[in-house]
N, C-alpha and C positions, 0 to 999 in steps of 0.2 A: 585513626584510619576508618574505624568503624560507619563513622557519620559524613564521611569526604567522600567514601565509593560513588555515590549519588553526583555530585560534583566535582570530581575527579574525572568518570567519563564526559561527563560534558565539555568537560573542559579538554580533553584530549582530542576527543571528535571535534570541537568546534569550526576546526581550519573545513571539515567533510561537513559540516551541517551548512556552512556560509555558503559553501562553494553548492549544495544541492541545491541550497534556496534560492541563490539565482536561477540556478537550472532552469528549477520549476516558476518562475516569476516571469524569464525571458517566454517559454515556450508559449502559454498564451497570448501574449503582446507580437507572438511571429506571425498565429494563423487567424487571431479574432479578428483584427482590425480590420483588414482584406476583405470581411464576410458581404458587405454590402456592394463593393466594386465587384466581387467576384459574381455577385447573383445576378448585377445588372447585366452584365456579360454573355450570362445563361452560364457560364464554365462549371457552374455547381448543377446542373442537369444532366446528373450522373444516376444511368438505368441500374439499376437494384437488382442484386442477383443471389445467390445461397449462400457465394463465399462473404458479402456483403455483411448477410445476416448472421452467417455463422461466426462473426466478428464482434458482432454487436453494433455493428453501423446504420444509421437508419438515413432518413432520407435529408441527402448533403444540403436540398435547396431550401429546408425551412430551417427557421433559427434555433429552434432546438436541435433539429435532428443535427444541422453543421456542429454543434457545440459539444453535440455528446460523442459523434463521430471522431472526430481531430484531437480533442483534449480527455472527453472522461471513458474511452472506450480505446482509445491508443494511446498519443505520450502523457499526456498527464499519469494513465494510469501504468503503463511501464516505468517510468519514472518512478514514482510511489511503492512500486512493490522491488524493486532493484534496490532502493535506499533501504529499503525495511528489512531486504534480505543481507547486505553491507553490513548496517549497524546493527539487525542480530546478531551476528554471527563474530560478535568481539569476542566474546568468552571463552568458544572453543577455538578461536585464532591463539590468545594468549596459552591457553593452555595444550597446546599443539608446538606452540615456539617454549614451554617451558616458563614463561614469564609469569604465570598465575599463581606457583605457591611463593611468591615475593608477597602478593597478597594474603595470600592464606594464613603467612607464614604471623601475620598482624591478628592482633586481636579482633578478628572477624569470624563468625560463623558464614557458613556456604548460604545460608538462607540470607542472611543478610547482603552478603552479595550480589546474591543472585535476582532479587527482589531491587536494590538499587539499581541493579545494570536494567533491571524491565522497566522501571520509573522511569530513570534515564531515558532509555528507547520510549516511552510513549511522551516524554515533554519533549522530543526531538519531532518525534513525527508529527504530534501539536502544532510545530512551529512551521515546519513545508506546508500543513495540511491550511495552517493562516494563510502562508504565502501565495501557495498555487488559487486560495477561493479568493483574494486581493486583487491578487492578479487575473481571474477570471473575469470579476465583475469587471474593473478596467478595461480588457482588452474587448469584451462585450457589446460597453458603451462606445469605446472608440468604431464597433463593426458596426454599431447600432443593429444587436443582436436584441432584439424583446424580448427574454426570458428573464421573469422574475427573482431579484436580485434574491429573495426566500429562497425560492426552488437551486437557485446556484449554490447557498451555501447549505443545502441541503445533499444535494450529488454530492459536494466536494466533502462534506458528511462523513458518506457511505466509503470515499476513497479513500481517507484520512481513516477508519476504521478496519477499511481491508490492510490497510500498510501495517495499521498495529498489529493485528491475527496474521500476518505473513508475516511480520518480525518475531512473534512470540512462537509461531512453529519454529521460526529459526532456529530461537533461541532453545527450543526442546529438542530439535535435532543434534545442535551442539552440545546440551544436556546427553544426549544418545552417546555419540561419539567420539566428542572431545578431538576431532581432526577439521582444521579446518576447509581444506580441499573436499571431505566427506561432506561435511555441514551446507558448505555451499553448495556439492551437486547435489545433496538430497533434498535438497529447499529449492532450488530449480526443479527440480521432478516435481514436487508438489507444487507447486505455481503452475505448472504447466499441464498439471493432471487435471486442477480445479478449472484450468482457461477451459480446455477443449473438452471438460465434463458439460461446463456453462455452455457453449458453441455447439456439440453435437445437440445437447437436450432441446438446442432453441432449430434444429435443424434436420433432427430423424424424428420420424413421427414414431409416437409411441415412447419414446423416450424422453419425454421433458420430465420425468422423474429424475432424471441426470441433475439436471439443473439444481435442487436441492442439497446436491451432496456440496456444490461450488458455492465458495465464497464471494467469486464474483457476482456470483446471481442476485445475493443479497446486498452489494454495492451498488450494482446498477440495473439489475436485472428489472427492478420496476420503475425505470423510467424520471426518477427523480427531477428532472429535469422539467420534466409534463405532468409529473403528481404531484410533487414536491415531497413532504416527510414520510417517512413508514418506518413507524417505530420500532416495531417487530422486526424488518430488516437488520437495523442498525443493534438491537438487541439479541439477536445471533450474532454478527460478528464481536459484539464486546463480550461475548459469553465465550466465543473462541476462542478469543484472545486471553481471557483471564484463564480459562480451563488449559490451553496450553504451558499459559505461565504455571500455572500450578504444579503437572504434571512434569514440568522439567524443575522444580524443585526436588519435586520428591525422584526423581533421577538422579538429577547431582547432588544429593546429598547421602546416597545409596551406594552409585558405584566408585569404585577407586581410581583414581584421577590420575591423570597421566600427568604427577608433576615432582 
């Protein structure tokens, strides 16, 4: 049992991973293509306003700003941190329904566990994070959107690293609590603490120190898209993520478990 953990959730999630990876495959092939009929149009000559900004939307009629707008700044990036908050949040589901010491009960340590179920979630989110920058470049060239095929798998990067640091707080919250109805609102409160920490800092002056405390900031906050790499970004978030995964080990293997 020991060495199946790892391959056991994959395999249980898999019916949840096929079905995300469409998701995320169809939604840029809905809004890329459109981008050049849309501009001939003028319909993308859309006035820019605070809530705009406070979103992270930038300007709809050039071909980055459409791209970062529609997919790495809305569904793409909702999408991504939903799946991350889903598949963290298996451990303290099972162990909320009572189904966890079936495992325990197996010659497995809690760390071993718990470290396969984080492998697991980052070769999941691996695989959306293939899917949605595949399917970016695609639906791109179909818009005949110019932005550099580097700079796209660069954004889709930072989003694929925020999914994992919002799956592994998941996973530390469920470490916390062990409820899965807890798990998930407290993993939405911090999603949403980070969103609109990211969004006031880029929208009250004096306060873009906000910005730093969000993980958003460091997925898209420098523009990827128009810079391309920033390593340091991407290096906070896989420091998050590894630092949360840590932090709910030595959780869950501290407190007494509701099983």
């Amino acid at each position: 049992m020991n060495s199946s953990i790892f391959t056991q959730t994959l395999k249980e999630q898999r019916r949840g991973l096929i079905g995300w990876s469409v998701g995320l495959a169809v939604v840029p092939l809905m809004y890329l293509p459109s981008y050049q009929s849309l501009k001939e149009q003028g319909s993308l000559n859309i006035k820019q306003n605070d809530m705009y900004t406070a979103m992270g939307m930038s300007d709809f009629g050039s071909a980055a700003g459409y791209l970062h707008s529609t997919i790495f700044a809305m569904m793409g990036l909702l999408l991504m941190v939903i799946f991350a908050v889903t598949m963290g949040g298996r451990t303290a589901a099972q162990e909320d329904s009572g189904t966890l010491d079936l495992l325990l009960a197996q010659p497995i340590s809690r760390s071993a566990l718990l470290w396969q179920r984080f492998a697991a979630l980052a070769v999941q989110i691996g695989i959306v994070t293939t899917v949605l920058g595949l399917s970016v470049i695609a639906g791109a060239r179909a818009g005949k959107i110019e932005v550099p095929a580097g700079n796209i798998v660069a954004a889709t990067a930072g989003l694929g690293l925020l999914g994992l640091a919002v799956g592994a707080l998941t996973l530390l919250v469920g470490a916390v609590t062990g409820k899965r109805a807890l798990t998930l609102g407290f993993a939405a409160l911090l999603v949403v603490g980070g969103y609109l920490a990211n969004s006031l800092g880029a929208l009250i002056d004096g306060a873009t120190w906000l910005r730093k405390l969000s993980p958003f900031h460091y997925a898209i906050g420098d523009s990827p898209l128009m810079n391309g790499w920033n390593a340091g970004n991407l290096a906070v978030l896989a420091v998050l993520a590894a630092a949360a995964a840590g932090l709910a080990l030595t959780v869950f293997n501290r407190r007494e478990l509701a099983v």
